[in-house]
C-alpha positions in Angstrom: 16.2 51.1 40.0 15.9 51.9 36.5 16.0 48.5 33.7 19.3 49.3 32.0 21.1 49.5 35.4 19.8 46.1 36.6 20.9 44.3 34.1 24.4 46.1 34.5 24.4 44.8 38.4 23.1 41.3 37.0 26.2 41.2 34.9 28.7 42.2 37.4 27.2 39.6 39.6 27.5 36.8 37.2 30.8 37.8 35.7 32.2 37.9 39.7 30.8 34.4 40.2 32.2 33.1 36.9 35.5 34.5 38.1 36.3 32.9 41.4 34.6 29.8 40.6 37.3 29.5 37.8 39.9 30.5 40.3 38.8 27.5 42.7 39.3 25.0 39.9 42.9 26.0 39.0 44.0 27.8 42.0 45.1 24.3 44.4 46.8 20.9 43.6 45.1 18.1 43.6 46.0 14.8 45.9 46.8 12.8 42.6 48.1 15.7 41.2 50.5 16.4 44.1 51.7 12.3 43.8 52.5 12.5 40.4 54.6 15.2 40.9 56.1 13.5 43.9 56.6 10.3 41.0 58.4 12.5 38.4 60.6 13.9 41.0 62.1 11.4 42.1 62.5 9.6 38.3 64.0 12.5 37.1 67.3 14.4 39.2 67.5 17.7 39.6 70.2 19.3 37.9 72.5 20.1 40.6 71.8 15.9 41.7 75.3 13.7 41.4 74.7 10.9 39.2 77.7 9.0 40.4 75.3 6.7 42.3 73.7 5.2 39.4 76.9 3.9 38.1 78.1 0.5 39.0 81.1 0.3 41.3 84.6 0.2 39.8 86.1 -3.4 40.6 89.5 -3.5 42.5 92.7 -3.9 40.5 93.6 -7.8 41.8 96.7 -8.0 43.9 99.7 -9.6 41.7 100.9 -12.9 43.4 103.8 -12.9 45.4 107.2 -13.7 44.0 108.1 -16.2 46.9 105.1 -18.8 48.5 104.7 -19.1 52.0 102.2 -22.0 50.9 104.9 -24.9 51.7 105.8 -23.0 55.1 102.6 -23.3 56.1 102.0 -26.7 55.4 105.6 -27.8 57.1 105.9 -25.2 59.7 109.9 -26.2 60.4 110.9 -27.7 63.7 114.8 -28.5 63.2 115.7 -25.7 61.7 119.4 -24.7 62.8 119.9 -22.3 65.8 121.1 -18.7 64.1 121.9 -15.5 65.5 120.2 -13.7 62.7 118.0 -11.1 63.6 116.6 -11.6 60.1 116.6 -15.0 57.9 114.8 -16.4 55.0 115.7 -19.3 52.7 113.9 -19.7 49.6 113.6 -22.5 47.0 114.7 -20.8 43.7 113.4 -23.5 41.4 109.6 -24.0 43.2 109.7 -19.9 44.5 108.3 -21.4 47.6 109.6 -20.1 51.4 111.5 -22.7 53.0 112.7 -20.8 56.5 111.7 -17.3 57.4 113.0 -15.1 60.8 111.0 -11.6 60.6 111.1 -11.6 56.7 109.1 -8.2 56.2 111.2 -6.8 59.0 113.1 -3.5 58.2 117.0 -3.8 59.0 119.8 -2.0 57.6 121.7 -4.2 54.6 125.0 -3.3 54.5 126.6 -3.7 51.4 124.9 -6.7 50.2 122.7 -4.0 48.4 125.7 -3.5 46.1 124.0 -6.1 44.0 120.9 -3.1 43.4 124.1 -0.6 42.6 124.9 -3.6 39.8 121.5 -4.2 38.3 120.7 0.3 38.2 124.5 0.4 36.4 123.7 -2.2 33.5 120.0 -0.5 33.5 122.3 2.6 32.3 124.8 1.6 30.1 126.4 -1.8 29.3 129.3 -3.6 30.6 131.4 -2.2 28.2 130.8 1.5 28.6 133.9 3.9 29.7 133.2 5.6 33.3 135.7 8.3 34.6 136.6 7.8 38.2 135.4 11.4 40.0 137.4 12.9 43.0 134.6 12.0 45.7 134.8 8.5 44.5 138.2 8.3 44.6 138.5 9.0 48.0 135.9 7.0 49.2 136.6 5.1 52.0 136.8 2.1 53.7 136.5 -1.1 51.5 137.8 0.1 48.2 138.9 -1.4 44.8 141.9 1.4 45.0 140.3 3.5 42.2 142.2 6.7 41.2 140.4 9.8 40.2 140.8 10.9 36.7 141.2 7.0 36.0 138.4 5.5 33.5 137.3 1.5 33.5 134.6 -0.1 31.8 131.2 -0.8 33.9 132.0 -4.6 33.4 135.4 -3.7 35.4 133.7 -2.1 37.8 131.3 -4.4 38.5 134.3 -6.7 39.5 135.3 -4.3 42.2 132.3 -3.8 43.3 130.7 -7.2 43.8 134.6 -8.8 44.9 136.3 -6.3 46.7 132.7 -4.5 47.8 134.5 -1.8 46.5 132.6 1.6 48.0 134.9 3.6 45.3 133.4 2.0 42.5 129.7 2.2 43.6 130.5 5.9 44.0 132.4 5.9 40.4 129.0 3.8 38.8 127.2 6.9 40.5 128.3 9.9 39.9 129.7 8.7 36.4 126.5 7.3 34.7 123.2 10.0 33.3 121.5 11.4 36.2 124.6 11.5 38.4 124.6 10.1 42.2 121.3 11.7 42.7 119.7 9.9 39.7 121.4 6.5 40.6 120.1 6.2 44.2 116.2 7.5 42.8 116.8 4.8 39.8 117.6 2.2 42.6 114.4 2.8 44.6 112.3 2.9 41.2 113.8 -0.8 41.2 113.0 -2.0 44.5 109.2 -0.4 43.8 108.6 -1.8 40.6 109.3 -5.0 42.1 106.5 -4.1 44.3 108.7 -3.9 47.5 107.4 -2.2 50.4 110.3 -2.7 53.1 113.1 -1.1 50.6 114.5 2.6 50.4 117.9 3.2 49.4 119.7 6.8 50.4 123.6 5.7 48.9 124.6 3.4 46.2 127.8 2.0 48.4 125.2 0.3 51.6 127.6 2.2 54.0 124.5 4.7 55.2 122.6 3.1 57.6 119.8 5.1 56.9 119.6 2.3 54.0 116.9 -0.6 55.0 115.4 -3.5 53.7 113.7 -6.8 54.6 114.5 -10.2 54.0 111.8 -10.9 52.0 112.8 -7.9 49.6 116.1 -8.5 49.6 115.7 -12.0 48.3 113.6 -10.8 45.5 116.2 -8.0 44.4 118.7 -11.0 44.5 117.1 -13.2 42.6 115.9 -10.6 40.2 119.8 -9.7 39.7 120.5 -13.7 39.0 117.6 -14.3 36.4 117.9 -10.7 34.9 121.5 -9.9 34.8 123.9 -12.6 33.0 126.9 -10.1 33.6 125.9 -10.0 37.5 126.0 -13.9 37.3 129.4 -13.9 36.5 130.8 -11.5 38.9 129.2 -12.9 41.7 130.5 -16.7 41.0 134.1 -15.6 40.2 136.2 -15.9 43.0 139.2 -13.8 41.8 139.4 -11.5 38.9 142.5 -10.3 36.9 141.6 -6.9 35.3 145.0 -5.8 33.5 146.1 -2.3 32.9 145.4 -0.1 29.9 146.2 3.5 28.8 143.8 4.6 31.4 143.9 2.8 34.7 146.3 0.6 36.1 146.2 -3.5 36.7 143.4 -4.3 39.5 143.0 -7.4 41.0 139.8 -8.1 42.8 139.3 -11.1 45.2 135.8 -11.9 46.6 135.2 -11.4 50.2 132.6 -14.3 50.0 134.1 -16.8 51.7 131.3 -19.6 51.0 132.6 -19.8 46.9 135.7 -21.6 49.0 134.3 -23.4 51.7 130.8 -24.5 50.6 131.0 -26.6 47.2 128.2 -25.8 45.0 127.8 -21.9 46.2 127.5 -19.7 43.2 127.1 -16.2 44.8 126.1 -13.6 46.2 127.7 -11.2 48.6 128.3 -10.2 51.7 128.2 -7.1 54.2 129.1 -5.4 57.3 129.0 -2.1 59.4 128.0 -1.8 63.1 124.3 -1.0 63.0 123.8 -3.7 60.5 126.7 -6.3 61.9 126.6 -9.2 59.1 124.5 -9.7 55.8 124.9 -11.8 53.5 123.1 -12.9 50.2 124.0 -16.7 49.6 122.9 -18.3 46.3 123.9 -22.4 46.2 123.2 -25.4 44.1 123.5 -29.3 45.4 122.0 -32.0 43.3 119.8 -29.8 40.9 118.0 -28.1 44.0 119.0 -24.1 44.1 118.7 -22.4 47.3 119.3 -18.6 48.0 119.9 -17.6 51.9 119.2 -14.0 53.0 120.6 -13.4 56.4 120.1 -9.4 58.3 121.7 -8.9 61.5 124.0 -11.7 62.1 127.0 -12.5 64.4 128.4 -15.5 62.1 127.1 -14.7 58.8 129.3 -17.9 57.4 129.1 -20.4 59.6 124.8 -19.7 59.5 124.3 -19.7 55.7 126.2 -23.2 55.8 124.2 -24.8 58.6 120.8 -23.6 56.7 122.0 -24.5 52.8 122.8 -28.2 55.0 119.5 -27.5 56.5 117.5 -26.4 53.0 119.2 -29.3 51.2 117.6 -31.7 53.3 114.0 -30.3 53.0 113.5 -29.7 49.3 109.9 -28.8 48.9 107.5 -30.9 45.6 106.0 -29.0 43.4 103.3 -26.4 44.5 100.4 -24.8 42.3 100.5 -21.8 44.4 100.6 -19.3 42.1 103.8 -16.7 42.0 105.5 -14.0 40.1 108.1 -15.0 37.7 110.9 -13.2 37.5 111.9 -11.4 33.8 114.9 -13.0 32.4 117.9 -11.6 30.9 116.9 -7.5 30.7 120.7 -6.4 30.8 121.6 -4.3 28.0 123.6 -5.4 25.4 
């Protein structure tokens, strides 16, 4: 082999070597290299990774408190309360907001037209007492309790109220309905927005007049809607204490006189309202709202056979246990919203 092509292959060679030893360095990862890799992967998310674990958790919106305690129940569980055919009862304290008596008071039953007093509170949500309403034909002919409403006829809402709340006139829920923004449709949605910004959960209405059974409620809610009307409403206040009202005529509608069908503002000194209710499914129901020595009770009865003669024996009852102050805390209820 000649000189010049030995040190050709000696270069190859050495150039080769060179090559792969270069290749043997870089070529593999190395155990520390391979755990710091390992170290920034997992510091560092990929970019399809949710983040949503690294933030802290939301905290729970905290339960309002209850409008009505159960605290004082609890601590006197009642042992002579009266005998009552209700299917459902409760008799609050209005003054402490505490539960004095309670018969399935979150159980579902249909009202009647004690929910007339909702129909009052959506109407002066809507207009005030003195605004004209024109009487429409399907209100007019509504039937069976009735204020005697004409169609074409116009009263103020105040007026109507009266016939409503007295006479538990179904023609004037109907006129209030169909005669106020929104129409009947409106009404019944703006009567349920009531009942659930009250936070009720045992309350849907489907008519403003109480005469669909499809209609339900609770005791509990129904003695929150009632004392809501009371605190809220100064106009509904009035109507529901009056026991007969003289509405004379004017150019357009004739002389009404409404009388109110709750016999207790008779018979049971120091009663101040509500009102009462009947059809088949529901049998009686009455709202009864009473004051005896500075202690105000409110009576909510669902389901009864002697709607009358019950609320009586519990106000006696309610009279006799008035509860002391409690610290439990509970929702107040807003005062005087009625518009002008």
């Amino acid at each position: 082999m000649r000189r010049s092509e030995a040190f050709l292959l000696f270069l190859f060679i050495a150039t080769a070597v060179f090559y792969f030893s270069l290749r043997a360095r870089s070529g593999g990862t190395s155990a520390a290299e391979a755990a710091a890799s390992a170290v920034v992967h997992a510091a560092v998310p990929s970019a399809g990774a949710s983040v949503s674990a690294a933030r802290p958790a939301a905290t729970p919106t905290p339960m309002p408190p209850p409008y009505f305690s159960a605290a004082w129940l609890q601590a006197h569980p009642p042992s002579d309360v009266p005998a009552i055919t209700a299917q459902g009862a409760i008799v609050v304290d209005r003054d402490t907001q505490q539960i004095l008596f309670g018969r399935n008071i979150d159980t579902r039953r249909p009202p009647a037209s004690i929910m007339k007093v909702v129909t009052a509170m959506v109407a002066l949500d809507l207009a005030g007492p003195k605004q004209l309403i024109g009487v429409s034909r399907d209100a007019a002919n509504e039937e069976p309790n009735r204020m005697g409403l004409s169609y074409g006829e116009q009263l103020t809402v105040g007026d109507l109220l009266y016939g409503l709340l007295l006479d538990s006139g179904n023609d004037a829920a109907d006129a209030l309905a169909d005669g106020l923004p929104g129409g009947r449709a409106g009404f019944v949605q703006a009567m349920n927005r009531k009942a659930a910004a009250l936070g009720l959960l045992n309350t849907h209405f489907v008519d403003p007049s109480g005469l669909d059974d499809d209609n339900y409620t609770s005791p509990y809610d129904m003695a929150v809607l009632a004392s809501a009307a009371l605190s809220g409403y100064p106009t509904i206040r009035t109507v529901v204490s009056t026991k007969q009202a003289s509405i004379p005529a004017t150019a357009t509608h004739k002389p009404f006189a409404p009388i109110n069908l709750n016999d207790l503002l008779w018979d049971y000194p120091g009663t101040y309202g509500m009102k009462v209710g009947y059809t088949d499914a529901a049998e009686y129901t009455i709202i009864a709202a009473g004051q005896k020595n500075g202690h105000n009770l409110m009576i909510v009865l669902l389901g009864s056979k002697r709607h009358f003669t019950e609320a009586k024996a519990l106000f006696d009852w309610g009279y006799a246990h008035a509860p002391s102050p409690d610290s439990s805390p509970v929702r107040k209820f807003p005062a005087d919203v009625e518009k002008p």
